[in-house]
C-alpha positions as CSV (number, residue, x, y, z in Angstrom):
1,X,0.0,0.0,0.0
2,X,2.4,2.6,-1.1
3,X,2.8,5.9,-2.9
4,X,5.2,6.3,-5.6
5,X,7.9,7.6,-3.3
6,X,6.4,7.1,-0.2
7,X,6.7,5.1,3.0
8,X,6.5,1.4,2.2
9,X,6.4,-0.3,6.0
10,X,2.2,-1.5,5.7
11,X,2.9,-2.9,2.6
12,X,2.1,-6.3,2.1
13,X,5.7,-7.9,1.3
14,X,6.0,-10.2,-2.0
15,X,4.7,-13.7,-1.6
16,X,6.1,-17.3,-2.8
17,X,4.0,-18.9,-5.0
18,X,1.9,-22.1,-3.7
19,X,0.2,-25.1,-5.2
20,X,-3.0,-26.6,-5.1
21,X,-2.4,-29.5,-7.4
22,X,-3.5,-27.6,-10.2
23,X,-1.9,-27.1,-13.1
24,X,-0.2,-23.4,-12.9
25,X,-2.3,-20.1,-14.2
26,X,0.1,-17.1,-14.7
27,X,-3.5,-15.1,-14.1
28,X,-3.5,-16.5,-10.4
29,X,-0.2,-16.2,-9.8
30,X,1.2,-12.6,-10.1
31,X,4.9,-11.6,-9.3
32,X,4.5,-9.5,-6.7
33,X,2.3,-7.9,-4.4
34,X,2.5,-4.6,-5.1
35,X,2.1,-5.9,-8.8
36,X,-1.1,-7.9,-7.5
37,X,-2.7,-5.1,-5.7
38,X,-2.4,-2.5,-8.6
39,X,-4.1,-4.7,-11.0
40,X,-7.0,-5.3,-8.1
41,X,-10.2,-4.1,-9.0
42,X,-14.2,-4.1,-8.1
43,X,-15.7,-4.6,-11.9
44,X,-19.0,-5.5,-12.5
45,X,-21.2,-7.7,-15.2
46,X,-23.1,-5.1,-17.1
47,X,-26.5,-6.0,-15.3
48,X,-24.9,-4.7,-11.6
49,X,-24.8,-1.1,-11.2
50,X,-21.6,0.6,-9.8
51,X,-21.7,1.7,-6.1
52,X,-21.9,5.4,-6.1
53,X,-18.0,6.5,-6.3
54,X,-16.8,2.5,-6.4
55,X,-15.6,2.6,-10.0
56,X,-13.8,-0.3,-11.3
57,X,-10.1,0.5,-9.8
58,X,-11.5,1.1,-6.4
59,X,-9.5,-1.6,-4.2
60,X,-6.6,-0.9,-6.6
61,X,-6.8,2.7,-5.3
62,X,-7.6,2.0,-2.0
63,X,-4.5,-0.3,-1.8
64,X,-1.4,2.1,-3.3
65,X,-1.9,4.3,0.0
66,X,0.8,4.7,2.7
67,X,-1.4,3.0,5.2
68,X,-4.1,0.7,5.4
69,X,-7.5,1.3,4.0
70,X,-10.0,1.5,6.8
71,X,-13.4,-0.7,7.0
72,X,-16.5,0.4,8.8
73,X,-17.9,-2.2,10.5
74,X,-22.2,-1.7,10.1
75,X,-24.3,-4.1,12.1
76,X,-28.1,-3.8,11.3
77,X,-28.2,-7.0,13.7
78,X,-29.9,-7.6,16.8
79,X,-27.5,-9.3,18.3
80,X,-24.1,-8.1,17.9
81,X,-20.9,-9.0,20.2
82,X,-20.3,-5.3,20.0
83,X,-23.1,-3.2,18.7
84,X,-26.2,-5.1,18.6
85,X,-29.4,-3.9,18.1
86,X,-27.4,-0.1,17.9
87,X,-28.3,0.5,13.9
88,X,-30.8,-2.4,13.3
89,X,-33.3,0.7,12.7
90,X,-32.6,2.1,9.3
91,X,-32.3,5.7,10.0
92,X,-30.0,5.1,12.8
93,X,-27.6,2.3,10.4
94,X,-28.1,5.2,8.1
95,X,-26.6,7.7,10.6
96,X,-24.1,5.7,11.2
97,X,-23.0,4.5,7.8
98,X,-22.6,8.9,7.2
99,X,-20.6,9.5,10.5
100,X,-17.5,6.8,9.8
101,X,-17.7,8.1,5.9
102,X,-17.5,11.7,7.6
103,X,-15.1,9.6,10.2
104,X,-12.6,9.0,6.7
105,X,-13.8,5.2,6.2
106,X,-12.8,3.8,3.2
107,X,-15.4,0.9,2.7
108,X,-18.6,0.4,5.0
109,X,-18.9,-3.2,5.9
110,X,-23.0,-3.9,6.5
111,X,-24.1,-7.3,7.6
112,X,-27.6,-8.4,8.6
113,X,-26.5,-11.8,10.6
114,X,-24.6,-11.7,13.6
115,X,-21.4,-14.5,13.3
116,X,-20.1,-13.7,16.8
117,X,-16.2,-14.9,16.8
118,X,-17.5,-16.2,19.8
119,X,-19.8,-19.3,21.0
120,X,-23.9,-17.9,20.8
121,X,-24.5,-16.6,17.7
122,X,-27.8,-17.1,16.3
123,X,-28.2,-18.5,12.8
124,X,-30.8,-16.6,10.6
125,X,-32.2,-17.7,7.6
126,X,-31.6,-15.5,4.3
127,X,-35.0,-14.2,4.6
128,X,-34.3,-12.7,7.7
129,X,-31.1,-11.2,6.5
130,X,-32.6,-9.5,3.1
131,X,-36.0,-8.2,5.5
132,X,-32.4,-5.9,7.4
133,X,-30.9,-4.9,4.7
134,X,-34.0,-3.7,2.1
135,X,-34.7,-1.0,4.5
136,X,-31.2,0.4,4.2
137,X,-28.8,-1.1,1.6
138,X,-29.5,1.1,-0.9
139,X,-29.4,4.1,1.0
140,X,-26.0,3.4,2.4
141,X,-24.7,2.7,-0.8
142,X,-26.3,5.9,-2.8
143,X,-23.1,7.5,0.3
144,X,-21.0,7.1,-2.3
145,X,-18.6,5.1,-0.3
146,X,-17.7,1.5,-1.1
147,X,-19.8,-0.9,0.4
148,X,-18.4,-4.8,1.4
149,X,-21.6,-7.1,2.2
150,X,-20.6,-9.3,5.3
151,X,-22.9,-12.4,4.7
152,X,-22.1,-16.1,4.2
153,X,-25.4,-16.8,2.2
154,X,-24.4,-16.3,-1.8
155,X,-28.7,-15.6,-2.0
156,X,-28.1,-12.2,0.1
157,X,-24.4,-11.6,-1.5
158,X,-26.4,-11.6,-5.0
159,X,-28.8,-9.5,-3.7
160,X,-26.8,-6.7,-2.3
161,X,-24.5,-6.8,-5.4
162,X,-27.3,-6.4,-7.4
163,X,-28.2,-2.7,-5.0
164,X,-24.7,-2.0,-5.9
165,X,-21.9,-3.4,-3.4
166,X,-18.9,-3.2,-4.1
167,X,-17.5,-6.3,-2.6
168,X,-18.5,-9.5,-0.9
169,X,-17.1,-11.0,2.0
170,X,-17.4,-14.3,3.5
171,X,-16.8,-15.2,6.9
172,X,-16.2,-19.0,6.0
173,X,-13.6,-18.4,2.9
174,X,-16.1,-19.7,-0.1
175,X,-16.7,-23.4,2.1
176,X,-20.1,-22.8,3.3
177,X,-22.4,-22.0,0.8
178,X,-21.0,-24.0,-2.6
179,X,-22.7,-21.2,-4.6
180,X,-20.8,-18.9,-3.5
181,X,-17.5,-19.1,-5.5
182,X,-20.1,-19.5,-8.6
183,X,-21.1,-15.8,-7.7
184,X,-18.6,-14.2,-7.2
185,X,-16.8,-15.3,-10.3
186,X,-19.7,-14.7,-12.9
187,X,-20.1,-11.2,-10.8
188,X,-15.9,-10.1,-11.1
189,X,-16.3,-8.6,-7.8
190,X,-13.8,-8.8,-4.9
191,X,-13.9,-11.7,-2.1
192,X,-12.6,-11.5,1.3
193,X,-11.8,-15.1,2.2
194,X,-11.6,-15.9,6.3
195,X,-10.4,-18.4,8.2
196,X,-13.0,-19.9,10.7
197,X,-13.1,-23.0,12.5
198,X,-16.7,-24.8,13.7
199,X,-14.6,-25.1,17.1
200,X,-11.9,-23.8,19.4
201,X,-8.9,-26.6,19.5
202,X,-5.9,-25.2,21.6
203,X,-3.8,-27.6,21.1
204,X,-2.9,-26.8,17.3
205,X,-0.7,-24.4,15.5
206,X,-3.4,-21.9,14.4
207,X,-1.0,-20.8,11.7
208,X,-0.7,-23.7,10.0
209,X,-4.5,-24.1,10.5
210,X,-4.9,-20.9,8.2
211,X,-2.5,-21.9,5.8
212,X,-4.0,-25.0,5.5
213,X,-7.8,-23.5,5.3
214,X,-6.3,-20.7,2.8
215,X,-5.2,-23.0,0.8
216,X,-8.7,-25.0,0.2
217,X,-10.5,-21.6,0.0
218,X,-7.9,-20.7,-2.9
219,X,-8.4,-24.0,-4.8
220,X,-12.4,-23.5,-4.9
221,X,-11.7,-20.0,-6.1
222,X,-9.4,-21.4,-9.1
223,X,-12.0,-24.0,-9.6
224,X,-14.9,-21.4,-9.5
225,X,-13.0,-19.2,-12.3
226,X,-12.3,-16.4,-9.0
227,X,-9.4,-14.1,-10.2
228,X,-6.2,-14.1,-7.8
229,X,-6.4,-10.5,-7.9
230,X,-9.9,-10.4,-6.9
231,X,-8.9,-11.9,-3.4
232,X,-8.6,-10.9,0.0
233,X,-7.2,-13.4,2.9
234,X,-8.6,-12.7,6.8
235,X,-7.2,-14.5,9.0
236,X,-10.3,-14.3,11.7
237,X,-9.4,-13.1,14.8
238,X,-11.2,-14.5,17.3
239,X,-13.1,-17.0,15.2
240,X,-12.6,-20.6,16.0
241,X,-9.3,-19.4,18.2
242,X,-8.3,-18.7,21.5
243,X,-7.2,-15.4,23.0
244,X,-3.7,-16.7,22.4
245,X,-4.1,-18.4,18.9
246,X,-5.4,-14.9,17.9
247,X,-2.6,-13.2,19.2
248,X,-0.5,-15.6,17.5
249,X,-2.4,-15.2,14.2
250,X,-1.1,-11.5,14.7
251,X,2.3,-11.9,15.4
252,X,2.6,-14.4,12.6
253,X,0.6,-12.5,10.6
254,X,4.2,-12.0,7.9
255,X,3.5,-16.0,7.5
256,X,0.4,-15.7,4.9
257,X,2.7,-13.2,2.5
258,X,3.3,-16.9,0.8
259,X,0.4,-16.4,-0.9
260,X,1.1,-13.1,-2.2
261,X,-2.6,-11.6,-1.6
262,X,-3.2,-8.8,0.3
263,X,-4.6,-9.2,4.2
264,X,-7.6,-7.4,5.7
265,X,-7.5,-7.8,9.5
266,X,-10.3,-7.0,12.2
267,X,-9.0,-7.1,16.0
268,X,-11.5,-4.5,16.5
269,X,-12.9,-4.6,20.3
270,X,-12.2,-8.7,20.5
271,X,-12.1,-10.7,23.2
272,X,-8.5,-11.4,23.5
273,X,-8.3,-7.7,24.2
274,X,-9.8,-8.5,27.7
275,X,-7.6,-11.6,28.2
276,X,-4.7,-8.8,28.7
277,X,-6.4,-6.0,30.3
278,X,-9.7,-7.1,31.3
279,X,-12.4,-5.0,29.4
280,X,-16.0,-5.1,28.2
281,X,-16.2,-4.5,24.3
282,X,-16.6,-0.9,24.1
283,X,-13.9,-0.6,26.6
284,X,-10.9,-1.8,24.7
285,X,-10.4,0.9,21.9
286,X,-6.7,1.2,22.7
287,X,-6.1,-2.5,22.7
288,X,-8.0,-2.7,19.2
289,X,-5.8,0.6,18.1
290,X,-2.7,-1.3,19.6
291,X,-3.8,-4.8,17.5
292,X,-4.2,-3.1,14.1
293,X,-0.9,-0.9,14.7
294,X,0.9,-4.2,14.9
295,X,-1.4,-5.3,12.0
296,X,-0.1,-2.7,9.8
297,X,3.0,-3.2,10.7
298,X,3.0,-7.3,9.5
299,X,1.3,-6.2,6.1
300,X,-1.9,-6.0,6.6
301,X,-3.6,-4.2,3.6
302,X,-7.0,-3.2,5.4
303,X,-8.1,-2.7,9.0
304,X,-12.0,-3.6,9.7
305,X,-13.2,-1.4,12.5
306,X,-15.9,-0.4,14.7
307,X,-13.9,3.4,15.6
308,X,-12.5,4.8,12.4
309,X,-11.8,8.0,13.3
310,X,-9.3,7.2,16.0
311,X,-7.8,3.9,14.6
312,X,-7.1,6.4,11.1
313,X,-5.3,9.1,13.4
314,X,-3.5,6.6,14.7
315,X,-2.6,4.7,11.7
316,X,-1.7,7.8,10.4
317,X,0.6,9.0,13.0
318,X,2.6,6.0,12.7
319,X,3.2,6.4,9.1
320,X,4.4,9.7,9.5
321,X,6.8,8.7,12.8
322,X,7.9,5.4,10.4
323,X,8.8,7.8,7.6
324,X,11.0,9.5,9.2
325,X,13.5,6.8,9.5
């Protein structure tokens, strides 16, 4: 995420190619990074409209700055970890969505199902979904401001990329719903691909865990017809991990440059804030600020976050301090 001439420490470094057993596609496996992220784009088939401002080189744009591109989180969800039942009202999701664009947010991240990184989320069917998000999709997106849809159903994926989102993302990495990959191929939009796990198991090497679950996600995408460049890796803090496999996931977090894609992280007000400094979820803004500072640091490409205005300023400031070196 550079500048030509400007700082390059958040930049995602170059990664090794990997194999799937397939036989190799110079389209899915570009030279570098920095190569990769430049030719990343948001295109649509004809029949999609474009998201207010999200032309077809918005990622690619968002992705040659000095420092991460920032992610509003929007839950129009009852039941939240963090925020639930906050914006489920569509004027208020609408308020919201205009504060973190006025906040400097880069994409707004709406989704109508809470998936909890922790044990007690409720499962909704994609009825239930669509009956959140007709009130207020639309009306987020007419902002002008790239809009991600956070859902694992490829039913309300197609629906909010037909409103005009920009980009889908999947909180089980394209091995939940099979139609899915499908999608998001025939639509040419981006897909963030995160690691999950149906259950905590501390005795493993989360890395390798990722790697592993990374690796199946990429082959479906290769299968599906999913351009490399179209991709984004999450590594899922707090899903399917323990406070200390998350941290882990974050100090490794230089591991996944193998695959040469760029990383979107979201520490924002997790639990393994509190396993440090104990905290309830609004509480731990600074250990969310201090999680995607280290973020950055390791290569991550995008931050997710529930307080954009204070995770940019700080994100930010560290750029400038970095550049002076």
């Amino acid at each position: 995420m550079t500048e030509c001439g400007q700082e390059q420490r958040f930049l995602t470094g170059p990664g090794a190619h990997w194999t799937t057993g397939l036989p190799p596609n110079p389209a899915l496996n570009p030279p570098s990074t920095t190569a990769k992220a430049g030719r990343m784009n948001a295109s649509f088939s004809p029949s999609v409209p474009p998201a207010g401002s999200a032309g077809p080189d918005v990622l690619r744009t968002l992705l040659e700055r000095p420092i991460p591109a920032l992610m509003g989180v929007l839950n129009v969800t009852p039941d939240s970890f963090s925020d639930g039942g906050e914006f489920i009202a569509p004027d208020l999701a609408l308020e919201r969505a205009r504060a973190m664009i006025e906040a400097g947010v880069d994409i707004i991240d709406i989704g109508a199902e809470s998936t909890r990184p922790y044990m007690g989320a409720k499962a909704v069917t994609a009825e239930d979904e669509l009956a959140r998000l007709r009130p207020v999709l639309s009306d987020v997106i007419a902002l002008g401001v790239p809009v991600s849809i956070d859902s694992m159903k490829a039913e309300v994926v197609a629906f909010a990329l037909d409103q005009g989102a920009a980009i889908a993302n999947d909180v089980w990495g394209l091995q939940r719903d099979a139609a899915m990959a499908p999608l998001v191929a025939a639509r040419s939009v981006p897909i963030i691909v995160m690691h999950n796990r149906e259950s905590v198991d501390p005795a493993i090497d989360i890395v390798a865990d990722m790697k592993a679950f990374f690796l199946r996600s990429l082959d479906i995408a290769a299968k599906a017809g999913i351009a490399r460049d179209k991709i984004v890796l999450d590594p899922g803090i707090g899903f399917g991990k323990t406070a200390e496999q998350s941290m882990s996931a974050l100090a490794r977090l230089r591991e996944l440059d193998m695959f040469g894609l760029p990383i979107l992280v979201g520490a924002s007000r997790k639990r393994f804030i509190a396993s440090v400094s104990p905290s309830e979820p609004k509480e731990r803004l600074a250990g969310s600020i201090a999680a995607h500072l280290i973020a950055a640091q390791r290569g991550a490409s995008i931050i997710r976050t529930h307080d954009v205005a204070e995770t940019l300023q700080a994100l930010r400031v560290a750029n400038a301090i970095e550049s002076k070196q």
